[in-house]
C-alpha positions in Angstrom: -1.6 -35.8 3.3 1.0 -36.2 0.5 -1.9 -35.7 -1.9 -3.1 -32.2 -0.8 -1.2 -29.4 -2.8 -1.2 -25.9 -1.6 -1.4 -23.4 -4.6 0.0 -20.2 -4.1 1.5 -17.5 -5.5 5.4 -16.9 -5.7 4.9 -14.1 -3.3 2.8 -15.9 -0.9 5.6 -18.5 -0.9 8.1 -16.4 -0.1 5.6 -14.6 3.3 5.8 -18.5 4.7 8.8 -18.8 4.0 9.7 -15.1 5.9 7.1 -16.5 8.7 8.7 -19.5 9.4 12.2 -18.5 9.8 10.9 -16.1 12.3 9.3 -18.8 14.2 12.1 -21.1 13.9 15.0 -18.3 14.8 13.1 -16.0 16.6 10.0 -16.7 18.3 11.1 -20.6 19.1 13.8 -19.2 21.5 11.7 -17.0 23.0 9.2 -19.4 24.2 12.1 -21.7 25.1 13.4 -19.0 27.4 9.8 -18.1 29.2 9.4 -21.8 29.7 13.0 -21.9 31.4 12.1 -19.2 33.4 9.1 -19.7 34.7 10.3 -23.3 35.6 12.0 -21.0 38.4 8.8 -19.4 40.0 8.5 -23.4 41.9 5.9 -25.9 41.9 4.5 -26.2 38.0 1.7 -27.3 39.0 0.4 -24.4 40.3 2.0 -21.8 37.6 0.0 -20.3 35.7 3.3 -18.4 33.6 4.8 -21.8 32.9 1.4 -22.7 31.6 1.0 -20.5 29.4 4.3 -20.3 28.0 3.7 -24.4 27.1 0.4 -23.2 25.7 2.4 -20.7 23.2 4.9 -23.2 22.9 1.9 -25.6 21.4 0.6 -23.4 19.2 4.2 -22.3 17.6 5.5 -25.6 17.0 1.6 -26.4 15.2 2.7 -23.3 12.9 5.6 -24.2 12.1 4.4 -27.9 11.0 1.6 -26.3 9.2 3.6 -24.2 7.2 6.3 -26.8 6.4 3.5 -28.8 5.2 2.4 -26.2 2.7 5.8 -25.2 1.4 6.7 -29.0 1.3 3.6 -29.4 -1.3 3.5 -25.9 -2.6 2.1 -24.9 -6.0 3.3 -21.9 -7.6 0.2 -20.6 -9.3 1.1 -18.3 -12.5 -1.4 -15.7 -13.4 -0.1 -14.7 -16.3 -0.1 -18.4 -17.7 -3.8 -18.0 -18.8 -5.4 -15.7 -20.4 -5.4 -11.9 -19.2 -9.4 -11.3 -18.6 -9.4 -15.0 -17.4 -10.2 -15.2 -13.4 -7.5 -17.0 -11.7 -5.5 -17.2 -8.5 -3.3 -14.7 -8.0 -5.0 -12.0 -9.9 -7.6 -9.5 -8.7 -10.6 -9.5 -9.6 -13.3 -6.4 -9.6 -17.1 -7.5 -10.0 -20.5 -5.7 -9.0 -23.5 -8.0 -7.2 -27.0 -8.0 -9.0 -29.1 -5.2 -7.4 -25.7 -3.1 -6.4 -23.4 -0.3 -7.6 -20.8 -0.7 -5.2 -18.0 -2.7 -7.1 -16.1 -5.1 -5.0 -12.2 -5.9 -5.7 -10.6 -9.1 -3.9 -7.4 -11.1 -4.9 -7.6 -14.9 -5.0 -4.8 -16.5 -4.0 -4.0 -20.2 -2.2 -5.7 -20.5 1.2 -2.4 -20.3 2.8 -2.4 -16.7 1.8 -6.2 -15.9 2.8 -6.5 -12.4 4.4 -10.2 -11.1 3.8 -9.7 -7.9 5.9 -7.3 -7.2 3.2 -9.2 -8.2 0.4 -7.2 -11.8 -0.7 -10.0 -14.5 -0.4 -8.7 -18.0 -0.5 -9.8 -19.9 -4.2 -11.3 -22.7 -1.9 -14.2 -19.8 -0.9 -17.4 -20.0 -2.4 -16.7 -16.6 -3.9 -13.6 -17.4 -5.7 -14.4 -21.2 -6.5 -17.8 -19.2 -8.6 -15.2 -16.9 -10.2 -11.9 -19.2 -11.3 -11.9 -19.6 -15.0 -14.7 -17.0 -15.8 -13.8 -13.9 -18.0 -14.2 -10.0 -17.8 -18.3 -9.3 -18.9 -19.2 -12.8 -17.3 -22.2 -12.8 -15.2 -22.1 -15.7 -12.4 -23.9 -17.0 -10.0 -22.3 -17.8 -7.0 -23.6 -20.2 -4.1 -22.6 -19.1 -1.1 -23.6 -20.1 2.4 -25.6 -16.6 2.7 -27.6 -17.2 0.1 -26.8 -17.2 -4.1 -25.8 -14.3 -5.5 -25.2 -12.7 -8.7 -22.7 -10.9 -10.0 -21.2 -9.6 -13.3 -17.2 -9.4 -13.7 -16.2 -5.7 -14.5 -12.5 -6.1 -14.1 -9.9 -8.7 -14.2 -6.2 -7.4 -13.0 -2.9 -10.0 -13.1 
């Protein structure tokens, strides 16, 4: 594990690091105190609240290690360390598929970060693994599970 690195930007680092001290001072008690208190609705066997509250307790304490893991092995990416029509993570990136007018903007940033609905897609995607290191004019193709497609890079913004 000690070999995997996590690149990010600084403000991405700074989310996790927001995220977990919520989890750690916030939601951990929480979940503590539903557990304690379901433990008084009797046999635990049959409670479906105490359950559920382990359940929630599971999942917490596996996003909490998880995000440990990637600040712990953290890259600070720095987009304006290469050149500024250069695609890299942490800048956005405006390009227009072969066959389409509609321009499409997403910002590539470290998977920990990844929030397509809100146009950040991670630089492990196909998308942004066929972009990284191409300049503003450059005309890609991009393998993607979908199919290839083509695109030409209209805008690069860091």
């Amino acid at each position: 594990m000690a070999d995997k690195v996590y690149p990010m930007t600084a403000d991405g680092k700074v989310k996790l690091e927001q995220e977990l001290e919520n989890l750690k001072t916030v939601k951990r008690p929480e979940v503590i105190e539903r557990i304690k208190v379901a433990r008084g609705f009797g046999d635990l066997s049959e409670n479906s609240e105490y359950e559920s509250a382990k359940d929630e307790q599971s999942t917490l304490e596996t996003r909490i290690i998880t995000i440990e893991t990637q600040l712990r092995y953290a890259q600070i990416i720095d987009a304006n360390s290469v050149a500024a029509d250069e695609v890299s993570i942490g800048k956005k990136i405006t390009f227009v598929e072969e066959g389409d007018d509609e321009p499409e903007t997403y910002e590539i940033v470290g998977s920990a970060e990844a929030d397509a609905f809100n146009g950040k897609i991670s630089n492990d995607s196909p998308i942004a693994a066929g972009l990284i290191g191409k300049k503003v004019g450059d005309v890609v193709t991009i393998n993607t599970p979908g199919g290839d497609m083509t695109v030409k890079i209209t805008k690069v913004e860091g």
